[in-house]
C-alpha positions in Angstrom: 113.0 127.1 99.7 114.1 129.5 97.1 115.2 128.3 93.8 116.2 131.5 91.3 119.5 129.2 90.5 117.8 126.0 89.7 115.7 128.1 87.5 117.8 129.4 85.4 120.2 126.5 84.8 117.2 123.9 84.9 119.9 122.0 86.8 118.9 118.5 89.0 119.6 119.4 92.4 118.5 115.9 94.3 120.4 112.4 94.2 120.3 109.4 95.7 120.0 106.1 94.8 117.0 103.6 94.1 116.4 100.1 93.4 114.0 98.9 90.6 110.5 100.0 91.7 107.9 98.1 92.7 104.7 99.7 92.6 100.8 98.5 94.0 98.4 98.5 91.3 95.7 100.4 93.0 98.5 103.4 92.5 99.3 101.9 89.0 95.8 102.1 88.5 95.4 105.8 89.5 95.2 108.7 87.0 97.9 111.2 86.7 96.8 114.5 88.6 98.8 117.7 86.6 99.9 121.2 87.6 97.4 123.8 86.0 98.7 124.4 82.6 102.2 121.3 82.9 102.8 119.2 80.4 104.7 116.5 83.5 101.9 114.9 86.2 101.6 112.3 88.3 99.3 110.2 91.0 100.7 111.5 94.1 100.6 109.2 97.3 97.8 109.2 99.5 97.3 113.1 101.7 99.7 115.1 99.2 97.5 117.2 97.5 98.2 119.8 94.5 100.1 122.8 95.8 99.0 126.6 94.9 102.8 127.5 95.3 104.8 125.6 92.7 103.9 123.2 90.1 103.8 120.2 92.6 102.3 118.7 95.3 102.3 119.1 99.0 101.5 117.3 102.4 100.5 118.9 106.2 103.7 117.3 107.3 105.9 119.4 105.0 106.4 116.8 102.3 106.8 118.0 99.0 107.0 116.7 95.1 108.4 119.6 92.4 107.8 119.2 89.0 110.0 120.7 86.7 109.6 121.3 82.9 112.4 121.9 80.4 112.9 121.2 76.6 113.6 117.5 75.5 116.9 118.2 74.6 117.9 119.0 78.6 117.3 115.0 78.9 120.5 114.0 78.0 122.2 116.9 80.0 120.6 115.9 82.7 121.2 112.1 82.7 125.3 113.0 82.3 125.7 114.9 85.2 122.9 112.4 87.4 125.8 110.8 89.2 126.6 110.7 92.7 129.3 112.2 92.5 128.8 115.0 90.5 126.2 116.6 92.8 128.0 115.6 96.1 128.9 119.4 96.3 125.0 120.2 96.8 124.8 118.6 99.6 122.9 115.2 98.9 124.4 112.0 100.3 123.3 109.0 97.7 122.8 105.3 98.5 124.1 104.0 95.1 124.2 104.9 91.0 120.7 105.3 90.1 117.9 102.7 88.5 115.7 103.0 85.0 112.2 104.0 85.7 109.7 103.2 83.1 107.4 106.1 81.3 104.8 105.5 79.2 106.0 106.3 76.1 109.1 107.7 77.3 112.5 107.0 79.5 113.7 107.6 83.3 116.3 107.4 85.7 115.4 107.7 89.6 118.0 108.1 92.2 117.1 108.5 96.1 119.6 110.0 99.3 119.6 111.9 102.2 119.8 115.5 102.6 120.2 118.0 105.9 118.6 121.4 104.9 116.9 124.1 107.1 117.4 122.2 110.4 116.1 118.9 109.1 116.8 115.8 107.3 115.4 114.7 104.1 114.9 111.4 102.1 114.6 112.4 98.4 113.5 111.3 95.4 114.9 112.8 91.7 113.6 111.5 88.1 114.8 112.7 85.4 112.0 112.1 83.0 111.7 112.3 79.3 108.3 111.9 76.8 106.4 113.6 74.6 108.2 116.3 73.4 109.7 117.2 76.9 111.6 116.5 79.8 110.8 116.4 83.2 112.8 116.9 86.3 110.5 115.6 89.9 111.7 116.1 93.1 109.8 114.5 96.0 111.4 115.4 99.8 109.9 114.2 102.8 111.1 115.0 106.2 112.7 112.3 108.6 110.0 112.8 111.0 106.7 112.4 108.1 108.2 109.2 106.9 105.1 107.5 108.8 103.1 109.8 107.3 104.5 109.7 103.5 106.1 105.8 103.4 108.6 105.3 101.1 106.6 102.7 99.2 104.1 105.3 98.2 106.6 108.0 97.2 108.4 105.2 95.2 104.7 103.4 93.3 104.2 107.4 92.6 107.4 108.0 90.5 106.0 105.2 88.3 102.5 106.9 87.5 104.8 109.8 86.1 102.7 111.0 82.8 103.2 113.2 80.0 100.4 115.6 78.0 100.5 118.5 75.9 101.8 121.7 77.3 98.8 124.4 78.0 99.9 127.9 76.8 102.3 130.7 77.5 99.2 132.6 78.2 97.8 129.7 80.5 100.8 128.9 82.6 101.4 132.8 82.9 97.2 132.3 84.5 98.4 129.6 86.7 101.1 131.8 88.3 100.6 133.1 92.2 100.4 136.1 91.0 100.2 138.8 88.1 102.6 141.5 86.3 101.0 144.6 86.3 103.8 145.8 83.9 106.1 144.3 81.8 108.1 147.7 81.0 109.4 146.0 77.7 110.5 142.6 77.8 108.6 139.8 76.6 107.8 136.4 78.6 109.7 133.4 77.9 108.6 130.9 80.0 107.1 129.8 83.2 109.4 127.4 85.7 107.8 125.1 88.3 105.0 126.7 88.6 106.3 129.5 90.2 108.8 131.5 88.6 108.8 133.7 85.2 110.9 134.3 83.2 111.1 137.4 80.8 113.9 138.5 78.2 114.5 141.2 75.4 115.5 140.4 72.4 114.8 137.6 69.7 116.1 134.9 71.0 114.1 132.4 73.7 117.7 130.9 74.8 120.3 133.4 75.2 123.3 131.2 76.2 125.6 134.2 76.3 123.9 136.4 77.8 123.6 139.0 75.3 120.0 139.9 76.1 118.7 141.6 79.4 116.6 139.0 81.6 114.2 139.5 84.5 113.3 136.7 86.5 110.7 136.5 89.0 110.4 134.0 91.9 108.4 134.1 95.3 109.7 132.1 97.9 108.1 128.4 97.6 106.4 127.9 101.2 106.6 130.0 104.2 110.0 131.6 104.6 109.3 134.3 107.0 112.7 137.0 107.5 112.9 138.6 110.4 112.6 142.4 110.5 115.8 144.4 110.7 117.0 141.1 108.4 115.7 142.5 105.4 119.3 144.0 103.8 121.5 140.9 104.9 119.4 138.2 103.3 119.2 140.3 100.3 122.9 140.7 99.7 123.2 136.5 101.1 121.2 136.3 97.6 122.8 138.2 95.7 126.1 136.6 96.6 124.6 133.2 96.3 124.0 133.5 92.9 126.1 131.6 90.7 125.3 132.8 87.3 127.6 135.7 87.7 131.3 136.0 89.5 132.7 139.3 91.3 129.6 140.6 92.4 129.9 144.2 93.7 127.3 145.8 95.2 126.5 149.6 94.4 123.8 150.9 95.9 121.3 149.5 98.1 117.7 150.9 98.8 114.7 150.1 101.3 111.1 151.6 101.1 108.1 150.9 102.6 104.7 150.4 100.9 101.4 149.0 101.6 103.1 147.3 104.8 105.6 145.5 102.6 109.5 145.6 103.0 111.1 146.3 99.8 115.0 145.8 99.8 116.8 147.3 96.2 120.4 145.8 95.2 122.3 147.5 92.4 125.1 146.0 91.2 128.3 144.5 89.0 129.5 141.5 88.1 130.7 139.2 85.5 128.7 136.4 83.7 130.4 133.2 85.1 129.6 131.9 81.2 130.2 134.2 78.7 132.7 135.8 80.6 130.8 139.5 79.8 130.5 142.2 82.4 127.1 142.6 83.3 124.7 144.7 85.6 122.5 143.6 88.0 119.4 144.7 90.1 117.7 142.7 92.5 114.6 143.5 94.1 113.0 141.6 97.0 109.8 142.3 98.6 109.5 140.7 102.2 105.5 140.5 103.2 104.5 138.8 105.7 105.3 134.8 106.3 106.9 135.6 102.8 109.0 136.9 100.3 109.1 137.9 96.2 112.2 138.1 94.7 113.1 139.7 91.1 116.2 139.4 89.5 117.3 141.7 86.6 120.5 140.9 84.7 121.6 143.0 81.4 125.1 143.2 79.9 126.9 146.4 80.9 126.3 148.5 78.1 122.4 148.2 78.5 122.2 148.8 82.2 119.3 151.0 81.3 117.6 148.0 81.4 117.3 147.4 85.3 115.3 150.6 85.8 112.6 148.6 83.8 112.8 145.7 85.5 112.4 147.4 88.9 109.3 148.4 87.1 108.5 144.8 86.4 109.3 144.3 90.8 106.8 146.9 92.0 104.2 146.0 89.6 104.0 142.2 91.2 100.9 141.3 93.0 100.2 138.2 94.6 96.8 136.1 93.7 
C-alpha cells in the first residue's frame, strides 16, 4: 500500500456508509492507545496491535487502522467532499450517506463500503474526526476473509473510543519514523504524515499551495510490497505516472545502481503542477530492498531544478531503523 498522493493532498480516500454506532462498554471503557508522538488515538479491537510501519494499528490477518493527522482547518474540507459520490472514482462502493460519530470534545462523520484492491475485497471504515486543535482522518480495512477474526462490531465500538491529545514534537515524530535522514542537503522538515512519510520543503512557508518552493517527500512502502527483480524500472515510471499532483509528465533520464544489495531506480523528469499550472521538475528515487521498497519524491519549479540533485542526496542518505 503506497500512499505519496494521499500524503500530499491529506485527501480521504475510504467511503461507505454506517449506521449510528453502538458500542460495548468494556470498549467504551478502554483507554485510547496512540501512535508514538500523534495527537489522534484510539482503543483498537481485540488482536490489532500498534504497527511499527505507519501511525496505526495492525492484525496477523492483514487488517489495518491508519491514522491520519492534518490541521483543524482540513475538517471542513474533508466533510464536503465525504460523499458517496464524490469518491466513487477511487474505487469504494458505499452502503449509504454517512452517520455523526461522537468525540469527546469534538465532532465526526463515519461512513463504511466495500473495496476490491490487490486481489481482495475490503470492508472499510473512514472518520473524519475533529478535536483539540486538529483533525483526524482513520481508516480501518479488514479483508473479506478476517471478518471472523476482526467483527464488524468491534471495528465499529472502536471508532467511538477515537481520542484526541497534544501533538509530541517535530523532533519526536521525526524519532518515531522507520527510519532516519542522514542528510537533509538543505531543506527543512515540515511535517511527519501517518506515521510514515516526511515531508521536507525550502523556503518560508509550511504550506506552499502554489508550489513555489522545492519539496521532498519521503515514503516507504506501508507493509510488505515485495517487486520482482527485472521489475524495478516499470513500477518506477507506473509511479511516476500515477502521480496526480503534476500533468504531462515526461521522463528524461532514468538510472539504476546497485549498493549494499539494494536496487536503486533514478527518474528525472518534467511536468506541470496540475494546481498552479507552473512547470516544474521532478526526481524520483526508489530503493527496492528486500520484501520492500523506499520511495522519495523531489518536486521544484523549473527554474530551481538544481534542487533535485539535493534531494537525491536526501534518497541515498535514508536508512531504515
Amino acid at each position: 500500500m503506497t500512499t505519496m498522493t494521499s500524503a500530499l493532498r491529506a485527501a480521504a480516500r475510504a467511503l461507505a456508509v454506517l449506521g449510528p454506532l453502538a458500542c460495548a462498554s468494556p470498549v467504551l471503557a478502554a483507554e485510547a492507545v496512540f501512535p508514538p508522538a500523534a495527537s489522534v488515538g484510539l482503543a483498537p479491537p481485540p488482536g490489532m496491535t500498534p504497527s511499527k510501519a505507519f501511525a496505526g494499528f495492525e492484525h496477523r490477518s492483514g487488517a489495518s487502522i491508519l491514522i491520519t493527522e492534518m490541521p483543524a482547518e482540513a475538517y471542513g474540507q474533508l466533510v464536503e467532499k465525504f460523499t458517496p459520490d464524490a469518491l466513487r472514482a477511487t474505487g469504494f462502493e458505499a452502503q449509504g450517506s454517512g452517520a455523526a460519530l461522537s468525540v469527546a470534545g469534538g465532532e465526526g462523520r463515519v461512513l463504511r463500503g466495500r473495496q476490491a484492491a490487490n486481489g481482495q475485497s475490503y470492508t472499510k471504515w473512514v472518520a473524519v474526526v475533529r478535536g483539540g486543535a486538529g483533525t483526524g482522518l482513520v481508516t480501518v480495512q479488514v479483508p473479506e476473509a478476517a471478518r471472523a477474526q476482526v467483527p464488524d462490531a468491534a471495528v465499529e465500538a472502536a471508532l467511538t473510543t477515537i481520542a484526541f491529545r497534544a501533538p509530541g514534537s517535530l523532533t519526536e515524530q521525526m524519532a518515531a519514523l522507520p527510519y532516519t535522514v542522514g542528510d537533509l542537503a538543505g531543506f527543512r522538515p515540515v511535517r511527519t504524515l501517518m506515521g510514515n512519510a516526511l515531508m521536507l520543503t525550502e523556503g518560508p512557508k509550511d504550506i506552499d499551495p502554489d508550489g513555489a518552493q522545492p519539496l521532498v517527500v519521503v515514503a516507504p512502502a506501508m507493509g510488505r510490497a515485495a517487486i520482482p527483480a527485472g521489475q524495478e524500472g516499470a513500477f518506477a515510471r507506473k509511479a511516476l505516472a500515477t502521480f496526480r499532483e503534476i500533468k504531462d509528465v515526461t521522463i528524461t533520464d532514468e538510472e539504476r545502481t546497485t549498493r549494499d544489495g539494494a536496487v536503486f531506480l533514478r527518474l528525472r523528469a518534467t511536468g506541470t503542477d496540475a494546481k498552479s499550472g507552473r512547470p516544474v521538475a521532478v526526481t524520483q528515487v526508489i530503493r527496492f530492498d528486500g520484501p520492500g521498497y523506499l520511495r522519495v519524491l523531489g518536486l521544484a519549479p523549473a527554474d530551481r531544478a538544481e534542487a533535485l540533485a539535493r534531494a537525491e542526496r536526501v534518497a541515498t542518505s535514508v536508512a531504515m531503523r
